[in-house]
PDB file of N, CA, C, O and CB in Angstrom:
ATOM      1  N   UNK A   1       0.834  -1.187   0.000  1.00  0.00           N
ATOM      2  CA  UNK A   1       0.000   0.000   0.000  1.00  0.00           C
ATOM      3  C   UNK A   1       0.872   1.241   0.000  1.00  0.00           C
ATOM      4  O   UNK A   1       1.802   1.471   0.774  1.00  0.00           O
ATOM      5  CB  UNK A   1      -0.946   0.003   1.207  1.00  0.00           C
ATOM      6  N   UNK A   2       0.331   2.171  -1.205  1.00  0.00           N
ATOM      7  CA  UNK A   2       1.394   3.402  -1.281  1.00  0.00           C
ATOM      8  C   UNK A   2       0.432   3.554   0.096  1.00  0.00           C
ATOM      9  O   UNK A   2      -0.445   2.893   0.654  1.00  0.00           O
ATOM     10  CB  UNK A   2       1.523   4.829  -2.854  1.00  0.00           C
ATOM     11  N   UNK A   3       1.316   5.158   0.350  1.00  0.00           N
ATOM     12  CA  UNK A   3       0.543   6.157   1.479  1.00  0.00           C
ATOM     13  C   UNK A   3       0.527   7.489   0.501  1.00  0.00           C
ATOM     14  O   UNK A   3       1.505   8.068   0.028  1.00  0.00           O
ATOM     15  CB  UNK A   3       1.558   6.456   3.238  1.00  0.00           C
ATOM     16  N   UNK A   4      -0.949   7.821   0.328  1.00  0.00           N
ATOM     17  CA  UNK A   4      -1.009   9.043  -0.498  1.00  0.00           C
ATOM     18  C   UNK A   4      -1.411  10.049   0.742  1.00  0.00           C
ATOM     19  O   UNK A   4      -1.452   9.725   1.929  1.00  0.00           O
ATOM     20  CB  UNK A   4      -2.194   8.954  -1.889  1.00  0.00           C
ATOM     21  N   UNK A   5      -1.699  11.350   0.187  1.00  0.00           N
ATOM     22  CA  UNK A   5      -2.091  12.697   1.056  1.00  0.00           C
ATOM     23  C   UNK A   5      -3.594  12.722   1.539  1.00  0.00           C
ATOM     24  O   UNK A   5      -4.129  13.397   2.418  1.00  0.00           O
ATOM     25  CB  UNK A   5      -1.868  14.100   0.114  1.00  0.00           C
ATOM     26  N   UNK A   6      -4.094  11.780   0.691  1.00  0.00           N
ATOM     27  CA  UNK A   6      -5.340  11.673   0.861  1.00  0.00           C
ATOM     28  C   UNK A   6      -6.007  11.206   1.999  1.00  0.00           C
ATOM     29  O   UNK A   6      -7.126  11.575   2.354  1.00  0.00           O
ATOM     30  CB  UNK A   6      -5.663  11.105   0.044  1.00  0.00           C
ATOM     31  N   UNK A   7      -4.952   9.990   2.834  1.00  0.00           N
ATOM     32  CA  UNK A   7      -4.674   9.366   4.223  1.00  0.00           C
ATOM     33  C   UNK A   7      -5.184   9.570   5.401  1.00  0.00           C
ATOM     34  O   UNK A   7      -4.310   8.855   5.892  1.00  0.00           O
ATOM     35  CB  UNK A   7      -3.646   9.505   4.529  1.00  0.00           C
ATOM     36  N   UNK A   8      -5.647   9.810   6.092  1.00  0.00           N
ATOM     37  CA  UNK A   8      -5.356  10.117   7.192  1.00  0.00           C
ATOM     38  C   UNK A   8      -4.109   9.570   7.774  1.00  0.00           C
ATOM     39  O   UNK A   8      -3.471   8.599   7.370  1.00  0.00           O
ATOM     40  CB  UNK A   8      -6.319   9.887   7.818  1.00  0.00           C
ATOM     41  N   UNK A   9      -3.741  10.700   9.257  1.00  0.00           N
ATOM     42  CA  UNK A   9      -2.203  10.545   9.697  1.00  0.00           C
ATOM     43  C   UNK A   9      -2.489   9.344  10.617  1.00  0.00           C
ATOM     44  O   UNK A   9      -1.661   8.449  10.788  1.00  0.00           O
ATOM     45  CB  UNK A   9      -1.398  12.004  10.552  1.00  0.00           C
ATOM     46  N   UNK A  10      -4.285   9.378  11.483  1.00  0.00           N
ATOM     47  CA  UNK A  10      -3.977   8.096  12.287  1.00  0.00           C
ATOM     48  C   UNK A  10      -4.003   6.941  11.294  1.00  0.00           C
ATOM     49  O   UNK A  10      -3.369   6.039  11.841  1.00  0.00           O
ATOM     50  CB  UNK A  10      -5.071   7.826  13.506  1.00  0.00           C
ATOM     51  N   UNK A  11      -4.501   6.458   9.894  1.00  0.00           N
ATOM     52  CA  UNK A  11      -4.119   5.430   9.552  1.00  0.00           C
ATOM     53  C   UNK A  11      -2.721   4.883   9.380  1.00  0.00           C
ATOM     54  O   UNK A  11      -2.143   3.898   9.840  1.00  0.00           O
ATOM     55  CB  UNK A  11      -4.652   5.382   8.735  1.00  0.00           C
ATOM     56  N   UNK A  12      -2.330   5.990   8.452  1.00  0.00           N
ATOM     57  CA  UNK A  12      -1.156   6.028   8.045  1.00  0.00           C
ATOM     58  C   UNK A  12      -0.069   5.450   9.424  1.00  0.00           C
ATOM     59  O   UNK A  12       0.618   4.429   9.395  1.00  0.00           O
ATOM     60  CB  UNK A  12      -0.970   7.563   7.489  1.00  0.00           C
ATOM     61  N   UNK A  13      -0.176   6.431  10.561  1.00  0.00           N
ATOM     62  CA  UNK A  13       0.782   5.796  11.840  1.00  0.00           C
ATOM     63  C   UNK A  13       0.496   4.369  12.302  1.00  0.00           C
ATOM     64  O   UNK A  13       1.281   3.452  12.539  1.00  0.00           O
ATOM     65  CB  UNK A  13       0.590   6.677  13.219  1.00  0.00           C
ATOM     66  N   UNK A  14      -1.025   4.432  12.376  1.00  0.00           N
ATOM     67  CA  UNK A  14      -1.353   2.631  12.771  1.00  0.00           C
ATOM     68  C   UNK A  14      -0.613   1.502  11.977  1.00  0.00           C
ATOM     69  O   UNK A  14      -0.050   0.507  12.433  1.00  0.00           O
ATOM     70  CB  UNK A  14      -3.033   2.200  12.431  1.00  0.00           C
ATOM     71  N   UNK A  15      -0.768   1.946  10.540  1.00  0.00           N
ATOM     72  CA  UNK A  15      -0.073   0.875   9.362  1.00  0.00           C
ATOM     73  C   UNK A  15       1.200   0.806   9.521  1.00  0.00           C
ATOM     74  O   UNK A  15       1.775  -0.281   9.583  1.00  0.00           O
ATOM     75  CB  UNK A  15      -0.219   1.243   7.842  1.00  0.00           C
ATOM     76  N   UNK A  16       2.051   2.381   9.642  1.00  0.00           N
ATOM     77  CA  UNK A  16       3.583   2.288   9.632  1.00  0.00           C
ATOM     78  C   UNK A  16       4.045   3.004  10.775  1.00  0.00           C
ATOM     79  O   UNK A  16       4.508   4.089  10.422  1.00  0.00           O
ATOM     80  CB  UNK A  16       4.262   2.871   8.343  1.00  0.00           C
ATOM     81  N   UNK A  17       4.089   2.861  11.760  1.00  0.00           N
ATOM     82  CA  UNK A  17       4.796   3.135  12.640  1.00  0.00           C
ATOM     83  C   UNK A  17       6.210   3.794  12.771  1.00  0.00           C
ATOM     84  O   UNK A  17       6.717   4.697  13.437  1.00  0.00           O
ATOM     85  CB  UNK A  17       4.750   2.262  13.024  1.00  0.00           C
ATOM     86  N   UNK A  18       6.660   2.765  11.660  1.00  0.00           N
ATOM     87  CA  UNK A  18       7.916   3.626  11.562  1.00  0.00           C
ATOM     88  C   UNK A  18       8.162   4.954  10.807  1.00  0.00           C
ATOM     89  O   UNK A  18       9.310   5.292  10.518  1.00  0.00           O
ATOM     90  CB  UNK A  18       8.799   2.858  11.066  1.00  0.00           C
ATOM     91  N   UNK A  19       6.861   5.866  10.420  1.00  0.00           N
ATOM     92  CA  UNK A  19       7.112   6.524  10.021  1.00  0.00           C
ATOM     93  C   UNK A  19       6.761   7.979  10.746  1.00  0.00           C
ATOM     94  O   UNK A  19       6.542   9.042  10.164  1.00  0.00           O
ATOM     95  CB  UNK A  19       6.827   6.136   9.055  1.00  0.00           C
ATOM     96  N   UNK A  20       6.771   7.714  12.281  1.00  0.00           N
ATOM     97  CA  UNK A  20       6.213   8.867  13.029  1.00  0.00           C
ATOM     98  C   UNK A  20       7.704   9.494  13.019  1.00  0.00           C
ATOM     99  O   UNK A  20       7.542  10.713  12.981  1.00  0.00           O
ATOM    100  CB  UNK A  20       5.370   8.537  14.664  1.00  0.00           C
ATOM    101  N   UNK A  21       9.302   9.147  13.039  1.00  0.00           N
ATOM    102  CA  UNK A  21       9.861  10.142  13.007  1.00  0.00           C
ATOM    103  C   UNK A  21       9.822  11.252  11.991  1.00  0.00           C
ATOM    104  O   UNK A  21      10.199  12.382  12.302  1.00  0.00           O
ATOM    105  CB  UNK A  21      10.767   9.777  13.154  1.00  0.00           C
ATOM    106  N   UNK A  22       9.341  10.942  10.685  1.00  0.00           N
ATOM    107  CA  UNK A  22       9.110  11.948   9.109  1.00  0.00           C
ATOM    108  C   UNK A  22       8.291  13.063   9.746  1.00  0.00           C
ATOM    109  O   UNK A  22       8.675  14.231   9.793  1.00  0.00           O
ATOM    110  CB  UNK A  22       8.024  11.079   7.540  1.00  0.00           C
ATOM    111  N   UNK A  23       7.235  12.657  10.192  1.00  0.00           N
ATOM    112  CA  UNK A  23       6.236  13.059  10.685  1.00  0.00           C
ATOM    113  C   UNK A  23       6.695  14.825  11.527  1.00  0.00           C
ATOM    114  O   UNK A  23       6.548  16.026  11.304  1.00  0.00           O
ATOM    115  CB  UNK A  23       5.730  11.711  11.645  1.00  0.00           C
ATOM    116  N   UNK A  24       7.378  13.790  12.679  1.00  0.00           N
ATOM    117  CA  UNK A  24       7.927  14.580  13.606  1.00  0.00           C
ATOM    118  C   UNK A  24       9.152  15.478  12.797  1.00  0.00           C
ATOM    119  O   UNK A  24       9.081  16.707  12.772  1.00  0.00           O
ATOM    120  CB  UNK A  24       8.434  13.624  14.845  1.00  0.00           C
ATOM    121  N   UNK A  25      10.126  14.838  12.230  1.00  0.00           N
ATOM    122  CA  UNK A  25      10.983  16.101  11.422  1.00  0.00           C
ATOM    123  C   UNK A  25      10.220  17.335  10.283  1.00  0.00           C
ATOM    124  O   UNK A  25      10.559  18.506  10.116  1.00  0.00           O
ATOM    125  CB  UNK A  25      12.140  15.224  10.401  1.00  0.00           C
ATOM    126  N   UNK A  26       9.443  16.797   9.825  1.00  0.00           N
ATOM    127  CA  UNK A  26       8.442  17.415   9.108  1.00  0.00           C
ATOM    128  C   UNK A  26       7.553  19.112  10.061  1.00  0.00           C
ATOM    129  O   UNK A  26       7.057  20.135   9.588  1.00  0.00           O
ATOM    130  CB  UNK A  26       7.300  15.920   8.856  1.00  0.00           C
ATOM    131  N   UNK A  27       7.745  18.624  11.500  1.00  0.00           N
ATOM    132  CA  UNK A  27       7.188  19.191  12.083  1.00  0.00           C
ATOM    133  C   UNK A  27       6.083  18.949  12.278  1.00  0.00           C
ATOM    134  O   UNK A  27       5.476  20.003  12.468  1.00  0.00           O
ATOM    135  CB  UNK A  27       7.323  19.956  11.864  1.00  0.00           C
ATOM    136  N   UNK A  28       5.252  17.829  12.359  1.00  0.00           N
ATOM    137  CA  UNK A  28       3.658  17.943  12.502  1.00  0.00           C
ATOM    138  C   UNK A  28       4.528  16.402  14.077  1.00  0.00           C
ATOM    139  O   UNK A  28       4.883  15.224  14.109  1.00  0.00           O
ATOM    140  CB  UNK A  28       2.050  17.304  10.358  1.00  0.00           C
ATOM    141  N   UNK A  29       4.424  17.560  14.971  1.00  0.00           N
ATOM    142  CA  UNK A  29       4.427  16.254  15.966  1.00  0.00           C
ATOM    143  C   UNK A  29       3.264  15.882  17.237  1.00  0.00           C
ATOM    144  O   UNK A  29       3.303  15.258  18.297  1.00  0.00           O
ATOM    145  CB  UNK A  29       5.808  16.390  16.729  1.00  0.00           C
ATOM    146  N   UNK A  30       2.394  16.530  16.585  1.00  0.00           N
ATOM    147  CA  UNK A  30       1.412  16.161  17.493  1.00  0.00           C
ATOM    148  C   UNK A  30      -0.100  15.230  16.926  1.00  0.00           C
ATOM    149  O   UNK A  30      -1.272  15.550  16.728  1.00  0.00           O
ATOM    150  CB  UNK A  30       1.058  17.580  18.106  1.00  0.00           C
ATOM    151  N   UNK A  31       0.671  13.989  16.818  1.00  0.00           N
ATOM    152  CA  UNK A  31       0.134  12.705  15.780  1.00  0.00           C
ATOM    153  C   UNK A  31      -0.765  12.070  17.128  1.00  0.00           C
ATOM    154  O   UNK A  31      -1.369  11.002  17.026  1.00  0.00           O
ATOM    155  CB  UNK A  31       1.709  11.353  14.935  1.00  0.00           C
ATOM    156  N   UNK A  32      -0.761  12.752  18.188  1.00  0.00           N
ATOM    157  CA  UNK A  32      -1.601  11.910  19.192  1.00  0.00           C
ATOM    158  C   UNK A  32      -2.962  12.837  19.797  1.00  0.00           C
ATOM    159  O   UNK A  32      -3.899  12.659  20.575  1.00  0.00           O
ATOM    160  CB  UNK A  32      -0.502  11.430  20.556  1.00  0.00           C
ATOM    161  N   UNK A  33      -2.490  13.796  19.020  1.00  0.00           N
ATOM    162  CA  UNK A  33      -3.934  14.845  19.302  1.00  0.00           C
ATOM    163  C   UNK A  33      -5.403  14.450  18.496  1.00  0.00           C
ATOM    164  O   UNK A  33      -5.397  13.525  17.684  1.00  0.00           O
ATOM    165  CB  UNK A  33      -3.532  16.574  18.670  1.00  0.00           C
ATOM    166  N   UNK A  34      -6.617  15.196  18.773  1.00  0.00           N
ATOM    167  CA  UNK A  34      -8.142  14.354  18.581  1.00  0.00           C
ATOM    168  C   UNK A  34      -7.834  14.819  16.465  1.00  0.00           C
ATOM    169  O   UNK A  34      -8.269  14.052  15.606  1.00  0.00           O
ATOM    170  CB  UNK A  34     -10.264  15.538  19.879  1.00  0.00           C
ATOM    171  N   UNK A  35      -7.081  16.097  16.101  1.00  0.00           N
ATOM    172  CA  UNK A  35      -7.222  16.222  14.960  1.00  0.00           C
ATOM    173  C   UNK A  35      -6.699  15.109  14.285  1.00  0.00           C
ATOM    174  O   UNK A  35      -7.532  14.655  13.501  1.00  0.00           O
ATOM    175  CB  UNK A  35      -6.796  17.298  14.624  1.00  0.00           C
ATOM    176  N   UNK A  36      -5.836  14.611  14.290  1.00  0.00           N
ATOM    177  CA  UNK A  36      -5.057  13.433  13.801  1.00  0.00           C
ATOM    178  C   UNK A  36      -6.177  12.761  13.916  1.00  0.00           C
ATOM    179  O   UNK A  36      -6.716  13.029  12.842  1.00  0.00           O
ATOM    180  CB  UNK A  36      -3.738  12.860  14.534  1.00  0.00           C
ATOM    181  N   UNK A  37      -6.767  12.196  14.379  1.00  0.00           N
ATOM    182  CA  UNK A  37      -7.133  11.566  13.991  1.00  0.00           C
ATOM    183  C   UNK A  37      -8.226  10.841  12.621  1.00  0.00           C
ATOM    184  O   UNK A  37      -8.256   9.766  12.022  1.00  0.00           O
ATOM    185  CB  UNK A  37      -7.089  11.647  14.757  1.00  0.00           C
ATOM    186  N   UNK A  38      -8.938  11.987  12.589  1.00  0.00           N
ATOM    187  CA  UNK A  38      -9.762  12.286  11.129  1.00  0.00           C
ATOM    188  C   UNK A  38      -8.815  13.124   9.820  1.00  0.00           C
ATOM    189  O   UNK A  38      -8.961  12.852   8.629  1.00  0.00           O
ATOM    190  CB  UNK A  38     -11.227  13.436  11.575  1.00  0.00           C
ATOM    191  N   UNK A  39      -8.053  13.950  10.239  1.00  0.00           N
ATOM    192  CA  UNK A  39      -7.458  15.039   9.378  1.00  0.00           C
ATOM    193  C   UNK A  39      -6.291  13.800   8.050  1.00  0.00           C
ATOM    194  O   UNK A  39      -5.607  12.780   8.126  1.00  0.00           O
ATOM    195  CB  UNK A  39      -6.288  16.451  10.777  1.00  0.00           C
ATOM    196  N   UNK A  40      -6.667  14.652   7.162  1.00  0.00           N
ATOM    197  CA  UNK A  40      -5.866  13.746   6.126  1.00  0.00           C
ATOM    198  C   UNK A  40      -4.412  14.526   6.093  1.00  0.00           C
ATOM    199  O   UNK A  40      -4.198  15.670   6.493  1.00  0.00           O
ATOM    200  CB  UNK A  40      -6.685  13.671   4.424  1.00  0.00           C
ATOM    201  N   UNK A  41      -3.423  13.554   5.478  1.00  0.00           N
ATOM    202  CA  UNK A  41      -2.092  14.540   5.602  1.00  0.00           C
ATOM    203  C   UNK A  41      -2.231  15.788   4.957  1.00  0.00           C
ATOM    204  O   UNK A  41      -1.967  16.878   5.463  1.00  0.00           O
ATOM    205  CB  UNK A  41      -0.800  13.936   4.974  1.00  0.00           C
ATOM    206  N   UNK A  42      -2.681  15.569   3.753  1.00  0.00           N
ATOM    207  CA  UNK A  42      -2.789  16.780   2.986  1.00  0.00           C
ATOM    208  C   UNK A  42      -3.120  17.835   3.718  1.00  0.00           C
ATOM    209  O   UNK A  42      -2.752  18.802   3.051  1.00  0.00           O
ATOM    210  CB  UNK A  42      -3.659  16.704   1.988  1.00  0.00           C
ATOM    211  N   UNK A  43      -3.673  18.266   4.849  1.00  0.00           N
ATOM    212  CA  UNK A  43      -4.939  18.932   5.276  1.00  0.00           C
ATOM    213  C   UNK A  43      -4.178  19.572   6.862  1.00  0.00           C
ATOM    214  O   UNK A  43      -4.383  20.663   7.395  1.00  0.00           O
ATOM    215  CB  UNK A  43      -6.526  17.604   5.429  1.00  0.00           C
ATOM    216  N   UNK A  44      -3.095  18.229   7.404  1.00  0.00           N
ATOM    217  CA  UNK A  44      -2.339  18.724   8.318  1.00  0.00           C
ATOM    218  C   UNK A  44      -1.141  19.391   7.519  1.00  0.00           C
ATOM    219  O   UNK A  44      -0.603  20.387   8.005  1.00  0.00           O
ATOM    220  CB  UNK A  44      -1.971  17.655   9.322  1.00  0.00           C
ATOM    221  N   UNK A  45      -0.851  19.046   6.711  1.00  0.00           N
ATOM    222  CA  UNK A  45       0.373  19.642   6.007  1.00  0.00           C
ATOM    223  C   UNK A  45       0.531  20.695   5.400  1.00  0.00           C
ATOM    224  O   UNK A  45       1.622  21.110   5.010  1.00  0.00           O
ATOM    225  CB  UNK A  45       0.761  19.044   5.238  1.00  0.00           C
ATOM    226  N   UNK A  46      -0.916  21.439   5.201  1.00  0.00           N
ATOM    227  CA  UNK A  46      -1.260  22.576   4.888  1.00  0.00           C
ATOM    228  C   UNK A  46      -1.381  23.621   6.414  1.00  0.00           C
ATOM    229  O   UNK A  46      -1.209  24.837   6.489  1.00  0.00           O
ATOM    230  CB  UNK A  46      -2.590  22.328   4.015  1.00  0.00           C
ATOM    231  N   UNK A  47      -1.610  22.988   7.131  1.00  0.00           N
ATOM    232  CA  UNK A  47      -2.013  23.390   8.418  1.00  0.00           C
ATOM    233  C   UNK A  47      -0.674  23.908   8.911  1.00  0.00           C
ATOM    234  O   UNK A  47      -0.590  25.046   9.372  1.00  0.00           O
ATOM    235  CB  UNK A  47      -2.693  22.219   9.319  1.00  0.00           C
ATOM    236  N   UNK A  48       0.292  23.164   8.832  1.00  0.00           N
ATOM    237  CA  UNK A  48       1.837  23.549   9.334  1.00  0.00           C
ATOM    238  C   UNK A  48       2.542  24.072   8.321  1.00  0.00           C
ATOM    239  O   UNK A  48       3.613  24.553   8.692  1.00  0.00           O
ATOM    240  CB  UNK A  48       2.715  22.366   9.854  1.00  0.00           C
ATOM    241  N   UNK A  49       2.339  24.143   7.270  1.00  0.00           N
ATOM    242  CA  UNK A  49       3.499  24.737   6.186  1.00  0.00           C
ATOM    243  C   UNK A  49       3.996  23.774   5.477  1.00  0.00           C
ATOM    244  O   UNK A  49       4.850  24.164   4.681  1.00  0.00           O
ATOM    245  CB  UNK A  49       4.744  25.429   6.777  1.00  0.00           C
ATOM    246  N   UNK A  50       3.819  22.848   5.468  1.00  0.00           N
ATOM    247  CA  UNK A  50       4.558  22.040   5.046  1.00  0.00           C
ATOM    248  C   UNK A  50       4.424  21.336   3.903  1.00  0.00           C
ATOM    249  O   UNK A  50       3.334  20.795   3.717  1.00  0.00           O
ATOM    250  CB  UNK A  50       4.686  21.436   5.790  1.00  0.00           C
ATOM    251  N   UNK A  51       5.549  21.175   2.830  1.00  0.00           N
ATOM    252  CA  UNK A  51       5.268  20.764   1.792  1.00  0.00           C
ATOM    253  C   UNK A  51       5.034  19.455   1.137  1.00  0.00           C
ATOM    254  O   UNK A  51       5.960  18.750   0.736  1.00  0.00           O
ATOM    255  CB  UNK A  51       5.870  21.205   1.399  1.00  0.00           C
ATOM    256  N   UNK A  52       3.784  19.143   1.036  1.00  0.00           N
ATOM    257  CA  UNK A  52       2.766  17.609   1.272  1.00  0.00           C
ATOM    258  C   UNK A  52       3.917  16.655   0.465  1.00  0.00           C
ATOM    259  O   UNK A  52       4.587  15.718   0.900  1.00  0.00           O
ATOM    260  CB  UNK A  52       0.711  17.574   0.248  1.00  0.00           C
ATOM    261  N   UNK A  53       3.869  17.394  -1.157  1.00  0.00           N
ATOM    262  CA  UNK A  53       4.668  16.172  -1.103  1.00  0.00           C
ATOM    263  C   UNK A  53       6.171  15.541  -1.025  1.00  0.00           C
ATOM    264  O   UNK A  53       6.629  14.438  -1.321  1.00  0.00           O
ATOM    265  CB  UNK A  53       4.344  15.808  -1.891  1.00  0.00           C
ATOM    266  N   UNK A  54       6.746  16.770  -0.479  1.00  0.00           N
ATOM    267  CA  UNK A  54       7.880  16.134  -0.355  1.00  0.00           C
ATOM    268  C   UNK A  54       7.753  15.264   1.162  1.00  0.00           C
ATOM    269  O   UNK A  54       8.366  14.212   1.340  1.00  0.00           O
ATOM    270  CB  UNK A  54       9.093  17.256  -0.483  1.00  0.00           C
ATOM    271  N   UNK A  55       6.863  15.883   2.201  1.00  0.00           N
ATOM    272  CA  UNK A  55       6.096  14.884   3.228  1.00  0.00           C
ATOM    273  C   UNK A  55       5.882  13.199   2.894  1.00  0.00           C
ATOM    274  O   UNK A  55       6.372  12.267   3.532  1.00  0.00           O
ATOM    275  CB  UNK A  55       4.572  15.505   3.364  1.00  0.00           C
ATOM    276  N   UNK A  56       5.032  13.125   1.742  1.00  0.00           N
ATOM    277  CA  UNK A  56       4.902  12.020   1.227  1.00  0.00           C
ATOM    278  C   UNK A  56       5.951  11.522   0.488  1.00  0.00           C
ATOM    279  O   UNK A  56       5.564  10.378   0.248  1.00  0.00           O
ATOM    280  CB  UNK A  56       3.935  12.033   0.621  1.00  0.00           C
ATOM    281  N   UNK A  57       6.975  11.641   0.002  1.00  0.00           N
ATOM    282  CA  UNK A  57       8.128  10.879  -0.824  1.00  0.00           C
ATOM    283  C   UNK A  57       8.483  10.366   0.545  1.00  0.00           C
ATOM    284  O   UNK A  57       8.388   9.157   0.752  1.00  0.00           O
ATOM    285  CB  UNK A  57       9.446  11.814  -1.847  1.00  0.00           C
ATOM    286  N   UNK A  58       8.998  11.409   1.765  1.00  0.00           N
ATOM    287  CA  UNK A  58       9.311  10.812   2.829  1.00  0.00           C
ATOM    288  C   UNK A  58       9.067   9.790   3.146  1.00  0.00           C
ATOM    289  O   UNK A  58       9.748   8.773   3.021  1.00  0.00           O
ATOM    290  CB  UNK A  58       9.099  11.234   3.532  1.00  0.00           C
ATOM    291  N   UNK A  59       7.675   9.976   3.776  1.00  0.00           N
ATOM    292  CA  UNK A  59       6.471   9.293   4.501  1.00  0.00           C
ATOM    293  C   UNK A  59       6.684   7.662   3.713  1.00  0.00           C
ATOM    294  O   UNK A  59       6.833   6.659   4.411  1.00  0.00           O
ATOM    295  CB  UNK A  59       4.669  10.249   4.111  1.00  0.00           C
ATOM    296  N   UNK A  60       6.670   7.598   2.176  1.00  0.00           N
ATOM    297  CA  UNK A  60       6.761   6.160   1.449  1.00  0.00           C
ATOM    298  C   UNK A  60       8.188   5.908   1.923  1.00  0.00           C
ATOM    299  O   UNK A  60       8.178   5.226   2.948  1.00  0.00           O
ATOM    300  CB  UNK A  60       6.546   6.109  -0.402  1.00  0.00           C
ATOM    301  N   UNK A  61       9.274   6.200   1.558  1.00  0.00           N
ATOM    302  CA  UNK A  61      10.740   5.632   1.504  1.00  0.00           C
ATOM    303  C   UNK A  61      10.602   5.399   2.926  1.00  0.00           C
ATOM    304  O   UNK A  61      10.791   4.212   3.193  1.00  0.00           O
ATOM    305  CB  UNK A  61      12.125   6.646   0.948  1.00  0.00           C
ATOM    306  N   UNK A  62      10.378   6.013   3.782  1.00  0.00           N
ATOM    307  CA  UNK A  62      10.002   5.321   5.612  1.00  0.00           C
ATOM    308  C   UNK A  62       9.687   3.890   5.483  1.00  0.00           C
ATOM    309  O   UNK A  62      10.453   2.975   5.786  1.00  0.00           O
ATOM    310  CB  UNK A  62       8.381   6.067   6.535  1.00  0.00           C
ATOM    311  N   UNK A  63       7.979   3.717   4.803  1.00  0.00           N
ATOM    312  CA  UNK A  63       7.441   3.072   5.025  1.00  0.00           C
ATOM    313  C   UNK A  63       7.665   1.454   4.808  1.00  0.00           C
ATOM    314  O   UNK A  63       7.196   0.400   5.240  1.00  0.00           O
ATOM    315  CB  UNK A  63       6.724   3.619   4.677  1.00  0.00           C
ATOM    316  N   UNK A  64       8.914   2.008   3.646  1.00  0.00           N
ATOM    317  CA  UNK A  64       9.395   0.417   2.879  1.00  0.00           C
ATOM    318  C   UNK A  64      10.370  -0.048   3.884  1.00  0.00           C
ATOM    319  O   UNK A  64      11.039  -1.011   3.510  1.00  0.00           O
ATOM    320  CB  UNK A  64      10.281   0.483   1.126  1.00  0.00           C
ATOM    321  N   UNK A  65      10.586   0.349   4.934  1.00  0.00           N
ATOM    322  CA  UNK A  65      11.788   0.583   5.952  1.00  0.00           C
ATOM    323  C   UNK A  65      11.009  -0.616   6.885  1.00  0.00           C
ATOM    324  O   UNK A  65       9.815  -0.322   6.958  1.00  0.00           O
ATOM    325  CB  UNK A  65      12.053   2.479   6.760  1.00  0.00           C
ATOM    326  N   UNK A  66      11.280  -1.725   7.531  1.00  0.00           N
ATOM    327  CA  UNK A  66      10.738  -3.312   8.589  1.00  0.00           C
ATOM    328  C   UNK A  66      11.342  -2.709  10.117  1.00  0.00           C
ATOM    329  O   UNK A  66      11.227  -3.388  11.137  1.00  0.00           O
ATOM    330  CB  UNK A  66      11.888  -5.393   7.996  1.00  0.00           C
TER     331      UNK A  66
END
């Protein structure tokens, strides 16, 4: 499964775990708050500045990571 922007961040963390440090360097480190949980990346990543998809190139090359 890619991870697109479309995501939400709590799926996305439930599935890959290992990708809460991106997350956190990215600056969105508050993946345990009530927004995370519905909010899609796209939507937090706009919220912080941050540029979705270089977020997401991240977020995948993480994800292929065991």
């Amino acid at each position: 499964m890619k991870i697109t922007k479309n995501m939400s961040i709590k799926e996305v963390v439930e599935t890959y775990p290992q990708v809460v440090p991106v997350f956190i360097q990215h600056g969105m480190g508050c993946l345990g708050c009530a927004i995370a949980s519905f909010e899609t990346i796209e939507e937090g990543a706009v919220a912080h500045g941050i540029d979705v998809d270089q977020l997401i190139k991240d977020l995948n090359a993480a994800s292929e990571v065991e």
